[in-house]
C-alpha positions as CSV (number, residue, x, y, z in Angstrom):
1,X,0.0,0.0,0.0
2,X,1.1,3.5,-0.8
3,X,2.1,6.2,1.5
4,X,-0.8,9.4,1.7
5,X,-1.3,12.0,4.0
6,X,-4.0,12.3,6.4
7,X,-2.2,9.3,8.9
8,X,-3.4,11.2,12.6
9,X,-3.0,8.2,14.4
10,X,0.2,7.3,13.2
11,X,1.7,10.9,13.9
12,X,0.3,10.6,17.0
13,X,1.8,7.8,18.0
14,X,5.2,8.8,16.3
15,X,5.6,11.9,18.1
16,X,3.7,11.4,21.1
17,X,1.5,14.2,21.1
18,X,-2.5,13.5,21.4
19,X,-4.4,13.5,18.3
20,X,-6.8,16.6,19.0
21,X,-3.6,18.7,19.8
22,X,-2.7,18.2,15.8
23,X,-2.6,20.6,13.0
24,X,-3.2,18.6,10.3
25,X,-2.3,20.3,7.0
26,X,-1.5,16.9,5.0
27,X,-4.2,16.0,2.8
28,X,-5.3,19.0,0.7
29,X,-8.9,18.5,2.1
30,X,-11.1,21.2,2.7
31,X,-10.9,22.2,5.9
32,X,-14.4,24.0,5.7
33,X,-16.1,20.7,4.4
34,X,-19.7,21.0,3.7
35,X,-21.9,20.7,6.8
36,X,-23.1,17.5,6.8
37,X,-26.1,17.0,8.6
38,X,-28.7,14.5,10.1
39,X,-29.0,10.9,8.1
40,X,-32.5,10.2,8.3
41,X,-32.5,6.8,9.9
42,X,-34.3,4.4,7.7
43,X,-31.9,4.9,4.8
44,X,-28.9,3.2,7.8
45,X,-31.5,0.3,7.6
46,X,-32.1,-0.1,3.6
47,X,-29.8,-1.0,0.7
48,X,-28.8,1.9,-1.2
49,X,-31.4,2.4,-4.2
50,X,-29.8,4.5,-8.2
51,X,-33.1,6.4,-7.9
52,X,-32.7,8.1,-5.3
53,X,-31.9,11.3,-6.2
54,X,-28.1,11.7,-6.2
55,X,-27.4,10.7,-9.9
56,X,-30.0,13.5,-10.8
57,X,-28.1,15.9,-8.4
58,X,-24.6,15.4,-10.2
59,X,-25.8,15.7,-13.8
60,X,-27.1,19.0,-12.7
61,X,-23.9,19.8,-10.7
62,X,-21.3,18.4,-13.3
63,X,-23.3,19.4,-16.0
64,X,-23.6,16.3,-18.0
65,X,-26.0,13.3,-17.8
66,X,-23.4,10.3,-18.6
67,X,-21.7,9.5,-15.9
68,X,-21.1,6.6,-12.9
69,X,-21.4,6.7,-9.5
70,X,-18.5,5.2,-7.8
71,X,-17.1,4.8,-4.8
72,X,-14.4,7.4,-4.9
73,X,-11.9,8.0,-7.8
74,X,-10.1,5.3,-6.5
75,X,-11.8,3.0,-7.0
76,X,-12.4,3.8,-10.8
77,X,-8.4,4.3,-10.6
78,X,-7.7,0.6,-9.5
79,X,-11.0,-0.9,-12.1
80,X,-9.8,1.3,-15.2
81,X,-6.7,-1.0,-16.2
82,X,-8.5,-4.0,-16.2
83,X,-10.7,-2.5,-18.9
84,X,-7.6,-2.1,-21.5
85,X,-5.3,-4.1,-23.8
86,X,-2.9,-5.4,-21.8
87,X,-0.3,-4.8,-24.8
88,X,-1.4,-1.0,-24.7
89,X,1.3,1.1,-24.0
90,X,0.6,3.8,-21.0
91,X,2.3,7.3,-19.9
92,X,1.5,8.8,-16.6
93,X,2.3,12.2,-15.5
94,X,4.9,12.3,-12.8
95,X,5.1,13.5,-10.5
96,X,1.4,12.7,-9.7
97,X,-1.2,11.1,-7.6
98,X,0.6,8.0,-7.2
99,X,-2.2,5.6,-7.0
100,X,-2.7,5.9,-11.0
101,X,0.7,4.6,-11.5
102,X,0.7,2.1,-8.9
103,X,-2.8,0.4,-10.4
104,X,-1.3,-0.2,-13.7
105,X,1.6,-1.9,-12.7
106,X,-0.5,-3.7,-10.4
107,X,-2.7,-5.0,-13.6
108,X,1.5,-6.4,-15.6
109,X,1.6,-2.6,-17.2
110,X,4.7,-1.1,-17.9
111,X,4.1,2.7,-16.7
112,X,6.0,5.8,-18.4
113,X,6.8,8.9,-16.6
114,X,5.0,11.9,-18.5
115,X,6.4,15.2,-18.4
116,X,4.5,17.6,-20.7
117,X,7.7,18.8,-22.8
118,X,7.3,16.9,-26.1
119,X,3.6,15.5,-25.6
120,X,3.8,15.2,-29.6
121,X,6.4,12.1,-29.6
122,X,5.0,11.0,-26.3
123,X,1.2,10.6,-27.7
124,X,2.5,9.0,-30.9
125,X,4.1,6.3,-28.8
126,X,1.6,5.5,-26.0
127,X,-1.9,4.2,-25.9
128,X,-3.2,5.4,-23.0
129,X,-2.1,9.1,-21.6
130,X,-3.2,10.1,-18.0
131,X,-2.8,13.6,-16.4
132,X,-4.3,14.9,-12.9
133,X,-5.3,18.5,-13.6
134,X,-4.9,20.7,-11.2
135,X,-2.2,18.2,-10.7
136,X,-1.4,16.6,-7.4
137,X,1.2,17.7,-6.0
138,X,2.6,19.9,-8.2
139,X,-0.4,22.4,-9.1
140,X,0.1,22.3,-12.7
141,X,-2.8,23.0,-14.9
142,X,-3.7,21.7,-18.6
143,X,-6.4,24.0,-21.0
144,X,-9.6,22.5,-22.5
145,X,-8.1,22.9,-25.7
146,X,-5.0,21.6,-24.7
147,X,-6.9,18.6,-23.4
148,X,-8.6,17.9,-26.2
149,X,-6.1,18.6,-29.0
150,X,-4.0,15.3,-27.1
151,X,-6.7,13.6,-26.8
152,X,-8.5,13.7,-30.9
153,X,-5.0,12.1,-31.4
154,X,-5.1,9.8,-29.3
155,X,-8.6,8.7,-30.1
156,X,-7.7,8.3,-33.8
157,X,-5.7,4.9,-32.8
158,X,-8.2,3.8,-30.2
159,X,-6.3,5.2,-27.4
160,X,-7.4,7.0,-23.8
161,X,-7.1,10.5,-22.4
162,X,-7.8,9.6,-18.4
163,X,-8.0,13.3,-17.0
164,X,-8.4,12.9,-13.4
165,X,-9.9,16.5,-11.8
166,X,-10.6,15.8,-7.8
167,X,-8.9,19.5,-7.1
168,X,-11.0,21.1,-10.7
169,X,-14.4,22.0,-8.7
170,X,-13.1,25.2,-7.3
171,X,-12.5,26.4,-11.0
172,X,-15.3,24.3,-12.7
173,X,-14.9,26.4,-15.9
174,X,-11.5,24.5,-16.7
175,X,-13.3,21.0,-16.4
176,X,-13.3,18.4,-19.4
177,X,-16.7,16.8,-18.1
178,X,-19.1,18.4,-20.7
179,X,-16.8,17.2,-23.5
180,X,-16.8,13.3,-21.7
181,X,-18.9,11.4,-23.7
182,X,-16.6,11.1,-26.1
183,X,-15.3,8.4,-27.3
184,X,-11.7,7.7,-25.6
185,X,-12.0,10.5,-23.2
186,X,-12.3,9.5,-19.4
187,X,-12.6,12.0,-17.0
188,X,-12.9,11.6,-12.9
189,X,-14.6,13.7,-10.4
190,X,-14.8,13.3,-6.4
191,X,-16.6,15.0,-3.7
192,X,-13.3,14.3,-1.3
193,X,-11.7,17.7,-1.8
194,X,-13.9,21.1,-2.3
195,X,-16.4,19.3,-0.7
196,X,-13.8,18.2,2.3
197,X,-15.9,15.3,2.2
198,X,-13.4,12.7,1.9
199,X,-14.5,10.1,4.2
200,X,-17.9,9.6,2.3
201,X,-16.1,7.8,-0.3
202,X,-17.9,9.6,-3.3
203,X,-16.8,10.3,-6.9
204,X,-17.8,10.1,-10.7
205,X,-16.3,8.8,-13.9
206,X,-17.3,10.5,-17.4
207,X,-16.9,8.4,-20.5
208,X,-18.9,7.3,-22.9
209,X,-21.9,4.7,-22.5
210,X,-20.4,0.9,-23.6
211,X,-17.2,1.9,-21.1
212,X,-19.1,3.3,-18.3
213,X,-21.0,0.2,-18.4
214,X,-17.9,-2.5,-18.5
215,X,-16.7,-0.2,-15.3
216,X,-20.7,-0.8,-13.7
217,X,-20.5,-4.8,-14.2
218,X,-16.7,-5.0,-13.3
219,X,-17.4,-2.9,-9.4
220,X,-20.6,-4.7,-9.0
221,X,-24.0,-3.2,-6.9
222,X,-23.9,-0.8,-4.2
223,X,-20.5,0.6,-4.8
224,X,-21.8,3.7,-2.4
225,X,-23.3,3.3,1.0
226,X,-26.7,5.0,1.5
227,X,-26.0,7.4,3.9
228,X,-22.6,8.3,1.6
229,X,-25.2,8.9,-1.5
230,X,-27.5,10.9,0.8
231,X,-24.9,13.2,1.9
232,X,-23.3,13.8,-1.8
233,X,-26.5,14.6,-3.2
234,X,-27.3,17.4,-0.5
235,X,-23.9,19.1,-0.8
236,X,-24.7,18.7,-4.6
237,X,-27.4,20.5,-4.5
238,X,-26.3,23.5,-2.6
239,X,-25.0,25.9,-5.2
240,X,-25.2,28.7,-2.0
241,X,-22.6,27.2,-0.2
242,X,-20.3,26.2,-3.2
243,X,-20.6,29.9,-5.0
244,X,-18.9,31.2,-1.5
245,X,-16.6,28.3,-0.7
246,X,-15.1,29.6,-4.7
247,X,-14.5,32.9,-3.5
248,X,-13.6,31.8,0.0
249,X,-10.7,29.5,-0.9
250,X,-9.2,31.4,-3.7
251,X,-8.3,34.0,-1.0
252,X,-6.9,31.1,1.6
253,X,-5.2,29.9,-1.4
254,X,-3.5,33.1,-2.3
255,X,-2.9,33.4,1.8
256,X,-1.3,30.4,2.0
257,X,1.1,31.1,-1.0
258,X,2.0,34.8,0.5
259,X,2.9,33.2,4.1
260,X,5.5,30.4,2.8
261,X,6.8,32.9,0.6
262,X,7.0,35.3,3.3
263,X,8.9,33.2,5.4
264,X,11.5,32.2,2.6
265,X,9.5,29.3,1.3
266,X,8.5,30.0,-2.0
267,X,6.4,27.3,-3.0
268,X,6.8,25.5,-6.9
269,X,3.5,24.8,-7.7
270,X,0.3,24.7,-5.8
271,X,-3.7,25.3,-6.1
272,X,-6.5,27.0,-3.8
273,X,-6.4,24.1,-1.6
274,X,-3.1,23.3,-0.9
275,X,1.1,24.6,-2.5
276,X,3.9,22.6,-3.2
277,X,7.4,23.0,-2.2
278,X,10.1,21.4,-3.9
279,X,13.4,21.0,-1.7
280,X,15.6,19.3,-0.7
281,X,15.3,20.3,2.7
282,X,11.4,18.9,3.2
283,X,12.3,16.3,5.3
284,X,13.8,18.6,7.5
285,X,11.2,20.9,7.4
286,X,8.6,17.9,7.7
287,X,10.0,16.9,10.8
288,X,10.7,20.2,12.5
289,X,6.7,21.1,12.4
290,X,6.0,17.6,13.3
291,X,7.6,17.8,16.6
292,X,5.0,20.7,16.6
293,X,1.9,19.0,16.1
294,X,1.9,20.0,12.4
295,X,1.5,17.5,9.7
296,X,2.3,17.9,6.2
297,X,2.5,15.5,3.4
298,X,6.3,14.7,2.2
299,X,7.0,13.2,-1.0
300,X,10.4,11.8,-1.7
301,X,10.4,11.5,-5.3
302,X,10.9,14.6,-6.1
303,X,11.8,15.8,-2.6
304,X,9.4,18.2,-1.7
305,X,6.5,19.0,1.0
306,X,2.6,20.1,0.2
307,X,0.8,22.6,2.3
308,X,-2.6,22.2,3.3
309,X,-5.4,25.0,4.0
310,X,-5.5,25.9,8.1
311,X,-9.2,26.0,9.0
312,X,-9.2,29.2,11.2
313,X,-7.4,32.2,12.4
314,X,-6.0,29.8,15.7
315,X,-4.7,27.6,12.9
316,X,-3.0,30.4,11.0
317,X,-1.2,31.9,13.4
318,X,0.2,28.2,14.7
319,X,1.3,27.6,11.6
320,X,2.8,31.4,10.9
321,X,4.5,30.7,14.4
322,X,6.2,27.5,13.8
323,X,7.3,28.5,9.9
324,X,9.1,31.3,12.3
325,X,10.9,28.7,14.4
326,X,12.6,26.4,11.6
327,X,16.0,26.6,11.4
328,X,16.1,25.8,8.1
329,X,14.6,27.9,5.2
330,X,13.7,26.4,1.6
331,X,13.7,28.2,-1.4
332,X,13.1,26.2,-4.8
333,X,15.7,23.4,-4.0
334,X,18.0,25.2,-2.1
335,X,18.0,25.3,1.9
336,X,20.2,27.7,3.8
337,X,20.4,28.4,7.4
């Protein structure tokens, strides 16, 4: 199993320090997750039913009507390569979400790093191409048109464009989703991030009919609990709260980016909900805010450390204070004291 951020209980324990005393900036969550409210009971007591509302809710949110309910992107990430050729040939950004990477291996693919200098040759000589945009970690972004320019060539040979977009619902504008039932084009949504709804285990895949239906029969019924489909298709529904949680985290965002830089850590890459330092002092840096209740997610290939959103004020000023105490600052690879 891969390493991701979000382990409390095993900082915790690490480090001694009691879980509720942590600042847990490791995921890229929304720390201002949609307020869940009362699950009426007698949906705990029935099996989860498709007309229930919640596929209804998405179409309107995501604004197209062909789509899956699964049970998080990942578990459309680990399905997807069971769905392909096994001689295709696959490129992967990197660095990225390392899940994507791991499940084709797992499934006897051999996985090539993608950088986005010479896509041309790249798409000529791979099957399958899969990007994470805003990408994951490093906050790189990819246009529509950019998009879809790699992916009518790679739909010429019978090849896939996987786009996977669980950080695009902050700038929805940017998504591939109303372009998804095309043929070759797969595209992956999840309530775990804007919605800081992560532990729901809620998300979408966009494709066209005959694939979305292979990836149906291959997960099987009731990939989503009923309280989980309850839950998504309220915060779904409430345009309200996601028309000010837009305007709310591009601020925190922009916050976020101003503090690190202000305290010599001028962060690589990043998005409204979290920014990405490359250096190679992170682990240094990682462990120095640890030993302060402070968790962030370090990545060791490339060495570097992702910021999270604080929730409040409290949280801002904890983490301004310990960024003041490092005895070590970080600035694009470099450290000095």
């Amino acid at each position: 199993m891969l390493e991701h951020g979000g382990k409390l209980i095993q900082a915790a324990c690490q480090y001694r320090i009691p879980i509720d005393q942590w600042l847990d900036l490791s995921t890229g969550l929304n720390p201002h997750a949609w307020p869940v409210g009362d699950v009426p009971a007698d949906i705990w007591a029935r099996l989860p039913e498709e007309d229930d509302g919640l596929i209804a809710a998405a179409r309107d949110y995501y604004g197209n009507k062909q789509l899956l309910a699964v049970a998080g992107s990942q578990a459309a990430i680990q399905a997807l390569p069971r769905l392909r050729d096994p001689a295709s040939r696959i490129a992967i950004l990197h660095p990225a979400y390392t899940e994507h990477a791991h499940a084709w291996r797992c499934n006897g693919f051999g996985v090539t790093p993608l950088s986005t200098a010479g896509m041309d040759e790249i798409i000529e000589a791979h099957d399958v191409i899969l990007l994470v945009n805003p990408n994951n970690p490093s906050g790189e972004c990819f246009s529509v048109e950019q998009c879809l320019r790699w992916h009518g060539r790679l739909r010429q040979r019978g090849g896939w464009l996987i786009v996977d977009e669980a950080f695009m619902d902050a700038t929805p504008e940017d998504s591939l989703v109303p372009h998804a039932p095309r043929e070759g084009l797969i595209v992956l949504r999840s309530l775990g991030k804007f919605f800081g709804l992560a532990g729901v285990r809620v998300g979408f895949v966009f494709a066209e009919a005959a694939l979305l239906s292979q990836l149906a029969e291959l997960l099987g019924p009731w990939p989503i609990s009923g309280p989980s489909r309850f839950m998504a298709k309220q915060a779904l529904r409430d345009v309200s709260w996601q028309e000010n949680m837009r305007g709310q985290l591009k601020l925190q965002g922009r916050r976020l980016q101003q503090l690190l830089t202000n305290y010599h850590l001028l962060p690589d890459g990043g998005c409204v909900l979290f920014q990405w330092l490359k250096t190679t002092a992170a682990p240094v840096i990682h462990e120095q805010l640890a030993r302060q209740g402070i968790l962030t997610r370090l990545f060791m290939e490339p060495v570097s450390l992702r910021f999270g959103l604080p929730a409040g004020e409290q949280e801002w000023a904890r983490l301004e204070q310990a960024l003041a105490t490092l005895t070590l600052h970080a600035t694009s690879g470099e450290t000095q004291p």
